[in-house]
N, CA, C and O atoms as CSV, one atom per row, in Angstrom:
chain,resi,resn,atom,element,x,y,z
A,1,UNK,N,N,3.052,0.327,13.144
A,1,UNK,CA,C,2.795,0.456,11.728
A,1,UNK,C,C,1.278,0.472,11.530
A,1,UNK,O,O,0.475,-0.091,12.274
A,2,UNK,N,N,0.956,1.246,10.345
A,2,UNK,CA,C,-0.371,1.492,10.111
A,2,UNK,C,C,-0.826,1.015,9.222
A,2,UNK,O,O,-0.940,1.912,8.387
A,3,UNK,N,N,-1.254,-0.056,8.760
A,3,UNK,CA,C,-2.099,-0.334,7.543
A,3,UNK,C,C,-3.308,-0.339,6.973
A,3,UNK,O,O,-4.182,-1.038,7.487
A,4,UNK,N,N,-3.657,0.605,5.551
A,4,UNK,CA,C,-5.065,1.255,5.113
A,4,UNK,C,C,-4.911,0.423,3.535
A,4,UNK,O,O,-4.083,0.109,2.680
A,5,UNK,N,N,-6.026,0.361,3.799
A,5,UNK,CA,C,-6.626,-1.030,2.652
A,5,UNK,C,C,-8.064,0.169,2.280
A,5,UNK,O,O,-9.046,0.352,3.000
A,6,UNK,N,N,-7.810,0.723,1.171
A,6,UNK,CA,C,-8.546,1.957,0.455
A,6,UNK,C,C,-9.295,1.137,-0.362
A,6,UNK,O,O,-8.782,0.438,-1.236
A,7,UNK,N,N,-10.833,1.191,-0.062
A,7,UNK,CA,C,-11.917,0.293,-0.729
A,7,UNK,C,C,-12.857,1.512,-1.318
A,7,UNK,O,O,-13.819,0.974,-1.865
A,8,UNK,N,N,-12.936,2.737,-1.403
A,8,UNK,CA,C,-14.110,3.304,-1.422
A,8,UNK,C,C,-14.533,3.437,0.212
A,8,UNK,O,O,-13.870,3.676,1.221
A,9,UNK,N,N,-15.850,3.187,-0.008
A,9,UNK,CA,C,-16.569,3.046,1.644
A,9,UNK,C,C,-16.455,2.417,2.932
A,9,UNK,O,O,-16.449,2.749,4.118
A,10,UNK,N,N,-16.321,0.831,1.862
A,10,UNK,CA,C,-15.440,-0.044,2.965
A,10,UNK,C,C,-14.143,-0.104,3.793
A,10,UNK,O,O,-13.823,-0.959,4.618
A,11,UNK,N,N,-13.256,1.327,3.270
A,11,UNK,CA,C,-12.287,0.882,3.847
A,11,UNK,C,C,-11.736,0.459,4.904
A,11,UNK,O,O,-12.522,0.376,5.848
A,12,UNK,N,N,-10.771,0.182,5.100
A,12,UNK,CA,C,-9.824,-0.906,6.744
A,12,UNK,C,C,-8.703,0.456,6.922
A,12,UNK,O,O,-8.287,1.396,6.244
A,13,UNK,N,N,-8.549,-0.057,8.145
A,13,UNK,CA,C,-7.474,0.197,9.099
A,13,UNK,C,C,-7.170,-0.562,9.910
A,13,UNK,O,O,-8.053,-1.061,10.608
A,14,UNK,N,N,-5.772,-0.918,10.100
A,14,UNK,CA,C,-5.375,-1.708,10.775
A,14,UNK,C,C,-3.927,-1.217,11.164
A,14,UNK,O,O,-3.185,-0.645,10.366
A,15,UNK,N,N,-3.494,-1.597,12.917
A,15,UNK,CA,C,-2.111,-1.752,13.288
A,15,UNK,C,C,-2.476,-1.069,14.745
A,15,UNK,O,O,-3.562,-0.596,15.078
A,16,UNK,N,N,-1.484,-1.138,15.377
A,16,UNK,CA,C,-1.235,-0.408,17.011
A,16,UNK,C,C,-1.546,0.918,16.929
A,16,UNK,O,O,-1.023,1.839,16.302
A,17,UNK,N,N,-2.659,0.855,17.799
A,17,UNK,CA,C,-2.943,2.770,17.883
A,17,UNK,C,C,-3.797,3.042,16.887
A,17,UNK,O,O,-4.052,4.244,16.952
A,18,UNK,N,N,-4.553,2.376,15.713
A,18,UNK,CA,C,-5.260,2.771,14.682
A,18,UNK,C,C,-6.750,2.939,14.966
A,18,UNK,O,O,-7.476,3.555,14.186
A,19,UNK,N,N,-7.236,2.333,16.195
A,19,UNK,CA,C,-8.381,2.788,16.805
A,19,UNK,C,C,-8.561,3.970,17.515
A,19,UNK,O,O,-9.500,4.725,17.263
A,20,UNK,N,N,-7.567,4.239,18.563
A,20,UNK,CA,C,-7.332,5.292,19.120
A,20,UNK,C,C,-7.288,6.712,18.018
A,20,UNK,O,O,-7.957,7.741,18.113
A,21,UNK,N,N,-6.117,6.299,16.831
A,21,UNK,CA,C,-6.154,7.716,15.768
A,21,UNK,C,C,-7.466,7.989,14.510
A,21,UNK,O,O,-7.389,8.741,13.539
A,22,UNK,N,N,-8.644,7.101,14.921
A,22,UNK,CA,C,-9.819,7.266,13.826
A,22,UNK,C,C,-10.404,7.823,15.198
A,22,UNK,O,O,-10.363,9.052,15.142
A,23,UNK,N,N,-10.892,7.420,16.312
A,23,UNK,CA,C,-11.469,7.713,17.287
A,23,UNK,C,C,-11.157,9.368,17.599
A,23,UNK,O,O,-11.977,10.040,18.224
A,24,UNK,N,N,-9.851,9.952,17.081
A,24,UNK,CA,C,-9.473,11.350,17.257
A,24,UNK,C,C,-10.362,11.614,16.164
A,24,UNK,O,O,-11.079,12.605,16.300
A,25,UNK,N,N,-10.467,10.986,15.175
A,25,UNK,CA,C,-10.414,12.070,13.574
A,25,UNK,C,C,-11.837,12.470,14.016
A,25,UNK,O,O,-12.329,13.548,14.348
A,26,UNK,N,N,-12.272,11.343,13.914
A,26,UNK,CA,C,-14.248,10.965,13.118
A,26,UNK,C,C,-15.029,11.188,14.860
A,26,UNK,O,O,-16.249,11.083,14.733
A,27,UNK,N,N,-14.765,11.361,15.835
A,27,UNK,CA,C,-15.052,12.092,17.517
A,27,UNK,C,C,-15.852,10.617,17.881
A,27,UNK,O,O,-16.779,10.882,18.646
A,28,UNK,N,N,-15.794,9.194,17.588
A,28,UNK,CA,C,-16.767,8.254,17.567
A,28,UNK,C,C,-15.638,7.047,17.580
A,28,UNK,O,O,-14.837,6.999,16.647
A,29,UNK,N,N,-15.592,6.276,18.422
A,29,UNK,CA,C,-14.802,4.573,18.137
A,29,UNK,C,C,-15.423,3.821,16.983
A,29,UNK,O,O,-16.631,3.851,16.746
A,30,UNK,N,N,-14.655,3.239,16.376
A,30,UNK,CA,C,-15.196,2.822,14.661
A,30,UNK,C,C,-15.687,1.635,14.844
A,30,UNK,O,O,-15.380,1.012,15.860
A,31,UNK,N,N,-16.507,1.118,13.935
A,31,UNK,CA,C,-16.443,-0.394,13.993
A,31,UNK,C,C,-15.688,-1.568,13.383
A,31,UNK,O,O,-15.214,-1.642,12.249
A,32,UNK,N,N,-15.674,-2.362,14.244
A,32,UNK,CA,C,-14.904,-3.738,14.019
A,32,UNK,C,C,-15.229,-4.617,12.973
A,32,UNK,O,O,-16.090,-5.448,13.259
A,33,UNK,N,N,-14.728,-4.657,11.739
A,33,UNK,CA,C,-14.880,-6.029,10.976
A,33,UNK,C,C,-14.713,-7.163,11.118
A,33,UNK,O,O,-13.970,-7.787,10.360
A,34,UNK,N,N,-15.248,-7.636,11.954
A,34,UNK,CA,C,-14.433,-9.359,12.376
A,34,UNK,C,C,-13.795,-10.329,11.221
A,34,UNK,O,O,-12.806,-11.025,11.447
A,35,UNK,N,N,-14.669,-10.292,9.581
A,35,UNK,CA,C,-13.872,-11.037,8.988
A,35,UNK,C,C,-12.901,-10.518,8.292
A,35,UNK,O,O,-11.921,-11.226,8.060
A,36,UNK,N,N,-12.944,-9.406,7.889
A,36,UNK,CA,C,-11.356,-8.457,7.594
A,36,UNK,C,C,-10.823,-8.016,8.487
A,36,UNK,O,O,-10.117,-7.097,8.074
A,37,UNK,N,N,-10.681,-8.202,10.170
A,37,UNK,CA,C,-9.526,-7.773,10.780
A,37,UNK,C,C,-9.228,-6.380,10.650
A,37,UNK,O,O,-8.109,-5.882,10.529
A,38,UNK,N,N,-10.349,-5.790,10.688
A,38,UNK,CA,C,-10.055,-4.329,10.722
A,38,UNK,C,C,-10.921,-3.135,11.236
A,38,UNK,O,O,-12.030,-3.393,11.703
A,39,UNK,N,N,-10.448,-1.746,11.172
A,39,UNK,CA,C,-11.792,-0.943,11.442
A,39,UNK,C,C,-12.479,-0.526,10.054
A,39,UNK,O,O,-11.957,-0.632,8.944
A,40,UNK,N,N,-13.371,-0.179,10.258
A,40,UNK,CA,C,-13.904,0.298,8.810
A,40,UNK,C,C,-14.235,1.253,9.074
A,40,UNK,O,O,-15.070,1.483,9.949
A,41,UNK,N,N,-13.599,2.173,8.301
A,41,UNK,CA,C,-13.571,3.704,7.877
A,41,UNK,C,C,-14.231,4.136,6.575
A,41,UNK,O,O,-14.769,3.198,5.986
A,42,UNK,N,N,-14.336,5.487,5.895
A,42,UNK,CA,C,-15.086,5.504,4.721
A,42,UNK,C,C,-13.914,6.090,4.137
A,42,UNK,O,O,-13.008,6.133,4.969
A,43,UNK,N,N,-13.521,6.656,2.785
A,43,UNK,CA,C,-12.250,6.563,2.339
A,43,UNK,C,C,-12.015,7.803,3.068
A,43,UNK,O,O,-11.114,7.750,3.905
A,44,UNK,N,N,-12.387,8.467,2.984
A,44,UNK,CA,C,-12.260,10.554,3.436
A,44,UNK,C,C,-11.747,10.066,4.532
A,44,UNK,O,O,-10.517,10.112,4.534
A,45,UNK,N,N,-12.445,9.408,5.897
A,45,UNK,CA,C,-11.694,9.343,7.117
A,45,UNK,C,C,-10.445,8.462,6.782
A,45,UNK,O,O,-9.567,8.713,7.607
A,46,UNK,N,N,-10.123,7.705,6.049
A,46,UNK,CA,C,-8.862,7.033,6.151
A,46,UNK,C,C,-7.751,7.800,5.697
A,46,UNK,O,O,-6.592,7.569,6.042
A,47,UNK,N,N,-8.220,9.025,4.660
A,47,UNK,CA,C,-6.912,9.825,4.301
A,47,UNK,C,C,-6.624,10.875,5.553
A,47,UNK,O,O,-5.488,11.337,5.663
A,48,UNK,N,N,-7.619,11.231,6.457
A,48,UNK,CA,C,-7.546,12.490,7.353
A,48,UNK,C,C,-6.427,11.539,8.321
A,48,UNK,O,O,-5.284,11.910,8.587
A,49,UNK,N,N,-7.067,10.195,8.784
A,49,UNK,CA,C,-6.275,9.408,9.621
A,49,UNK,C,C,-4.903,8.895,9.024
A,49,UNK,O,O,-4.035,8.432,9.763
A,50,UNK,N,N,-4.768,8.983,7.859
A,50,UNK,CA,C,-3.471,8.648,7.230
A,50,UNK,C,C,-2.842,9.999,7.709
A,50,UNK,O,O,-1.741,9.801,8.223
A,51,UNK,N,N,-3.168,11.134,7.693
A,51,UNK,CA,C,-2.613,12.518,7.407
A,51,UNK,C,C,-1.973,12.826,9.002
A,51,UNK,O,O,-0.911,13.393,9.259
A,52,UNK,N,N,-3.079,12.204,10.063
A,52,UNK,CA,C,-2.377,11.999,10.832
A,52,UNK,C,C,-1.308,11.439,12.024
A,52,UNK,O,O,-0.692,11.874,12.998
A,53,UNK,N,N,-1.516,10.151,11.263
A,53,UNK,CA,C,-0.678,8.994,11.712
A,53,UNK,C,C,0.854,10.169,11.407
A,53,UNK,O,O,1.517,10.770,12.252
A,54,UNK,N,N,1.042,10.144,9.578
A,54,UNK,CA,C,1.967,10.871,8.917
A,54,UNK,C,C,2.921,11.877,9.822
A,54,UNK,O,O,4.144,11.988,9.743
A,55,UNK,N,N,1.625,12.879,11.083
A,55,UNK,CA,C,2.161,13.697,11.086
A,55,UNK,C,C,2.550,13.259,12.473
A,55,UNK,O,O,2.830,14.026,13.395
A,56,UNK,N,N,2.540,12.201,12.513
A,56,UNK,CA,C,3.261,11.749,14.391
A,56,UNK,C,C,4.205,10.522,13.678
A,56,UNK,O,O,4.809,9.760,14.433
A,57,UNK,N,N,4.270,10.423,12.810
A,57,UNK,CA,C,5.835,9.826,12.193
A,57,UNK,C,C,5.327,7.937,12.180
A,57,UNK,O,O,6.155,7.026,12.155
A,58,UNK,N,N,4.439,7.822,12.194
A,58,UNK,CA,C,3.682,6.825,11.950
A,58,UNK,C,C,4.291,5.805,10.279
A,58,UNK,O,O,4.341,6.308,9.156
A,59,UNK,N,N,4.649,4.425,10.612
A,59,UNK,CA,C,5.004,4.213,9.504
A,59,UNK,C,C,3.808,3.539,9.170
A,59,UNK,O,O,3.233,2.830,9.996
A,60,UNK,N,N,3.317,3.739,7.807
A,60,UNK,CA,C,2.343,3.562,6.865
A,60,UNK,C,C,2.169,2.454,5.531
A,60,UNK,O,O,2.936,2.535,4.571
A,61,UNK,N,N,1.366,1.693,5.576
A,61,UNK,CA,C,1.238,0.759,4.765
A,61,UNK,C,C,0.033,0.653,3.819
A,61,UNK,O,O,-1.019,0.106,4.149
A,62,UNK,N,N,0.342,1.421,2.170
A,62,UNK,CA,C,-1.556,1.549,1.642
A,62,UNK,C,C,-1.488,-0.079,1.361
A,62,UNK,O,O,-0.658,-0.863,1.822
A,63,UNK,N,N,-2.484,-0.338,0.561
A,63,UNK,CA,C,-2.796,-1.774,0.402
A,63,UNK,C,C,-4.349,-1.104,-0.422
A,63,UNK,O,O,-5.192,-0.292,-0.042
A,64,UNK,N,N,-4.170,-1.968,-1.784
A,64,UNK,CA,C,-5.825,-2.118,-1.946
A,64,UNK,C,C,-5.699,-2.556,-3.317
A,64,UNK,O,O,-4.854,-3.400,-3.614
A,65,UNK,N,N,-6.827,-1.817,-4.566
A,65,UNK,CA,C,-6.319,-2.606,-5.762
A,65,UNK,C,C,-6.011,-1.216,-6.505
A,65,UNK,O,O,-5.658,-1.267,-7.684
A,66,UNK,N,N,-6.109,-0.200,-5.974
A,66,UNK,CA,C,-5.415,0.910,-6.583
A,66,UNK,C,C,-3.615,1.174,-6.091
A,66,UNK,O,O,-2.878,1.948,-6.702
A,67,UNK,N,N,-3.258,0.491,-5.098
A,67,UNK,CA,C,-1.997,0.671,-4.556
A,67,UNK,C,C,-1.227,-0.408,-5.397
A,67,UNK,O,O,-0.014,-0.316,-5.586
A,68,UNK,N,N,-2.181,-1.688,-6.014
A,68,UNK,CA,C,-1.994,-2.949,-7.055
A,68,UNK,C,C,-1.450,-2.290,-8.001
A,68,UNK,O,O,-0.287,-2.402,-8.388
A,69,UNK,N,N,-2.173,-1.666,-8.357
A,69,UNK,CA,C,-2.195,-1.066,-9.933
A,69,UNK,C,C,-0.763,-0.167,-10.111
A,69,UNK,O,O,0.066,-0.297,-11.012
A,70,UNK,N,N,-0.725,0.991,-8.726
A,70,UNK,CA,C,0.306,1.598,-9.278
A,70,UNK,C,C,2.415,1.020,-8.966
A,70,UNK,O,O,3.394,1.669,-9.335
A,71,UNK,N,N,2.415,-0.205,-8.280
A,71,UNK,CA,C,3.200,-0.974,-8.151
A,71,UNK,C,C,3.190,-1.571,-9.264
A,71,UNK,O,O,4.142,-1.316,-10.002
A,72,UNK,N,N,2.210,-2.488,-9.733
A,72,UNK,CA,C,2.259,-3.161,-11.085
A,72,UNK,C,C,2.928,-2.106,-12.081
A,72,UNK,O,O,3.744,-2.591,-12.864
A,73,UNK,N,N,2.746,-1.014,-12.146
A,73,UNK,CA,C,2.826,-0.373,-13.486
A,73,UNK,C,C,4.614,0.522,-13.275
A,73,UNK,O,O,5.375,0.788,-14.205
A,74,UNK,N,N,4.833,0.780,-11.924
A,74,UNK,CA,C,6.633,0.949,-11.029
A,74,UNK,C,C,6.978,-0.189,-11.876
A,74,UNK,O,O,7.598,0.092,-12.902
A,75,UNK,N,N,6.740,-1.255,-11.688
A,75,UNK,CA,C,7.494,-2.460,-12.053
A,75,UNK,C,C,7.622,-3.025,-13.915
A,75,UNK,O,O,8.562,-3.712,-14.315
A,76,UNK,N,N,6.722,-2.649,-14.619
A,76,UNK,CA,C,6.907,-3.021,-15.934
A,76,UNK,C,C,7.778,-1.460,-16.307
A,76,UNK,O,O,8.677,-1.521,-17.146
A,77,UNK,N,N,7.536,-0.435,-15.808
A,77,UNK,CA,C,8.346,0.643,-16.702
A,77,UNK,C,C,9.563,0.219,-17.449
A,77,UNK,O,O,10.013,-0.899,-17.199
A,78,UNK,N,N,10.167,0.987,-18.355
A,78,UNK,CA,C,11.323,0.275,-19.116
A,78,UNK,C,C,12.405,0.813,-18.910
A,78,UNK,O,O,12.536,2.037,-18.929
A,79,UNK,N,N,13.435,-0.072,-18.661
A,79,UNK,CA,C,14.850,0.570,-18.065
A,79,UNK,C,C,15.362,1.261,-18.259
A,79,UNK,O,O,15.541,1.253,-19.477
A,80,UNK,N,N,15.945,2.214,-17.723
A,80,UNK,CA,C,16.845,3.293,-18.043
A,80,UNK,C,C,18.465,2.781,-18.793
A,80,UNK,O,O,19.293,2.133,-18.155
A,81,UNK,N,N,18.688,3.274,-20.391
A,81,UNK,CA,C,19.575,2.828,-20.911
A,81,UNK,C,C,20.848,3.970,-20.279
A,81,UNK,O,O,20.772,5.189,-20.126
A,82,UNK,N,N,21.983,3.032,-20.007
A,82,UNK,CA,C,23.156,3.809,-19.754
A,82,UNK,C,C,24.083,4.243,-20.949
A,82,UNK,O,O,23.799,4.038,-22.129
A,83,UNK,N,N,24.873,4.676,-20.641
A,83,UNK,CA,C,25.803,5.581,-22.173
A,83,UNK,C,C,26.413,4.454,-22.792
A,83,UNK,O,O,26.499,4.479,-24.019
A,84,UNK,N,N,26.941,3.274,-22.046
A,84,UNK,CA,C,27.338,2.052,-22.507
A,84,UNK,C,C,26.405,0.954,-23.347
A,84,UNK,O,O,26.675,-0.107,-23.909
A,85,UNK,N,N,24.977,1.842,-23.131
A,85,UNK,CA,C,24.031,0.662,-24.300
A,85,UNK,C,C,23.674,0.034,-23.155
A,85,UNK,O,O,22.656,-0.623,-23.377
A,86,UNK,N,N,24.031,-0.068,-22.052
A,86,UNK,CA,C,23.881,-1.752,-20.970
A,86,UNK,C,C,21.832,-0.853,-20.524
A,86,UNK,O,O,21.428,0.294,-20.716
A,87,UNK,N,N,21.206,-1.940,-19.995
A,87,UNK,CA,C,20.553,-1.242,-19.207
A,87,UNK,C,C,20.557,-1.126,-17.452
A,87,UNK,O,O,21.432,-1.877,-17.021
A,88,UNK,N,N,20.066,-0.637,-16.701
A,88,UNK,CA,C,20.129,-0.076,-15.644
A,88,UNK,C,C,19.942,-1.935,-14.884
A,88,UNK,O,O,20.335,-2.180,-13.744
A,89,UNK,N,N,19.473,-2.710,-15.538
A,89,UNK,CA,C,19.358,-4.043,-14.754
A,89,UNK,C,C,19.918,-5.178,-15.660
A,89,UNK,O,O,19.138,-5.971,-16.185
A,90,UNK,N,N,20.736,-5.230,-15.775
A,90,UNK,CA,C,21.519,-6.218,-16.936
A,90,UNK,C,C,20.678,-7.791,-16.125
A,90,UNK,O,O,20.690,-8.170,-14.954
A,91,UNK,N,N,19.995,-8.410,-17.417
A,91,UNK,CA,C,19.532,-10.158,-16.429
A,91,UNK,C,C,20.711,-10.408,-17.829
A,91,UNK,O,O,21.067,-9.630,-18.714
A,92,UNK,N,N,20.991,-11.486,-17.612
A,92,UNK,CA,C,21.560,-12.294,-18.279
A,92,UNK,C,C,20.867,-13.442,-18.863
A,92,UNK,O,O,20.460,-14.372,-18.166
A,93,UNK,N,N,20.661,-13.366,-20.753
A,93,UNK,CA,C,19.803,-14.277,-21.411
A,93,UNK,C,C,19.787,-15.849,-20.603
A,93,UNK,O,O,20.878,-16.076,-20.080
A,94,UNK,N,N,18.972,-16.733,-20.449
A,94,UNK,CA,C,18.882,-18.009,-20.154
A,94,UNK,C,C,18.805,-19.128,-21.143
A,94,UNK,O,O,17.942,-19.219,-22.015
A,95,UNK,N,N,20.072,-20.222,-20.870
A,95,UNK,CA,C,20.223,-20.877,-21.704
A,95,UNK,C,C,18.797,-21.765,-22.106
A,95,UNK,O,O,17.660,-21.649,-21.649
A,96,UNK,N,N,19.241,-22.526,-22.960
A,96,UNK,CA,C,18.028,-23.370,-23.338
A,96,UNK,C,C,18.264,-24.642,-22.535
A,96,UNK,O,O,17.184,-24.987,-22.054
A,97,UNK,N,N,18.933,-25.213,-22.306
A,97,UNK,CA,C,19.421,-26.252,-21.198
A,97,UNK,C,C,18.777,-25.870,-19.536
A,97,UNK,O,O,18.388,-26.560,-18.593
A,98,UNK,N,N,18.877,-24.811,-19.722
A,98,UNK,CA,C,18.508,-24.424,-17.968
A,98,UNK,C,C,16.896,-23.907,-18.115
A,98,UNK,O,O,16.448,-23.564,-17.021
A,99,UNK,N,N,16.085,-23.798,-19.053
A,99,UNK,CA,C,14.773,-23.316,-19.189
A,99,UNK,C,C,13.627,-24.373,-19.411
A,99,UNK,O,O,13.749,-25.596,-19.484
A,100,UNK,N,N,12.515,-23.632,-19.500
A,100,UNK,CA,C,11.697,-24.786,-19.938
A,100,UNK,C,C,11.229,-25.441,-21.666
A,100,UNK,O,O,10.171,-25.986,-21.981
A,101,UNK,N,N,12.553,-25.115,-22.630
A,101,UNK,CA,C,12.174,-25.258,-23.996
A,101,UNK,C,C,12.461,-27.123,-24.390
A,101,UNK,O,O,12.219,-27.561,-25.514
């Protein structure tokens, strides 16, 4: 597994083989971040090296505060109503006995 932590300039790479596949892209072994645990790439090389992890079936992990953002915003969308009125995730109201009122 491959994991890219997309900073702008700073970015990381990390996982088995992720030195070896920047070392193809960028013709140069990258350097080591010792306190982030990673290589540091600039964003351009992390998408070429994403592109080709991708194309050797590489499973892929983004991470950063733009990968934040678009999970955060998957997750508030608003449910899809069914023909029954119900929505697509029925929670069931919480009593007042079982909450914090």
């Amino acid at each position: 597994m491959l994991e890219v932590e997309f900073d702008g300039v700073g970015s990381l790479m990390r996982g088995h083989g992720s030195r070896e596949l920047i070392a193809e892209v960028v013709g140069r072994p990258p350097v080591w971040r010792t306190l982030a645990h990673g290589w540091s790439v600039q964003e351009h090389t992390a998408r070429d090296v994403v592109a080709l992890a991708e194309e050797r079936g590489y499973d892929i992990v983004v991470l950063g505060p733009q990968a934040t953002r678009q999970r955060r915003e998957q997750m508030s969308a608003p449910a899809e109503v069914t023909s029954g009125g119900a929505t697509s995730y029925d929670i069931p109201p919480a009593s007042e006995s079982e909450g914090l009122w």
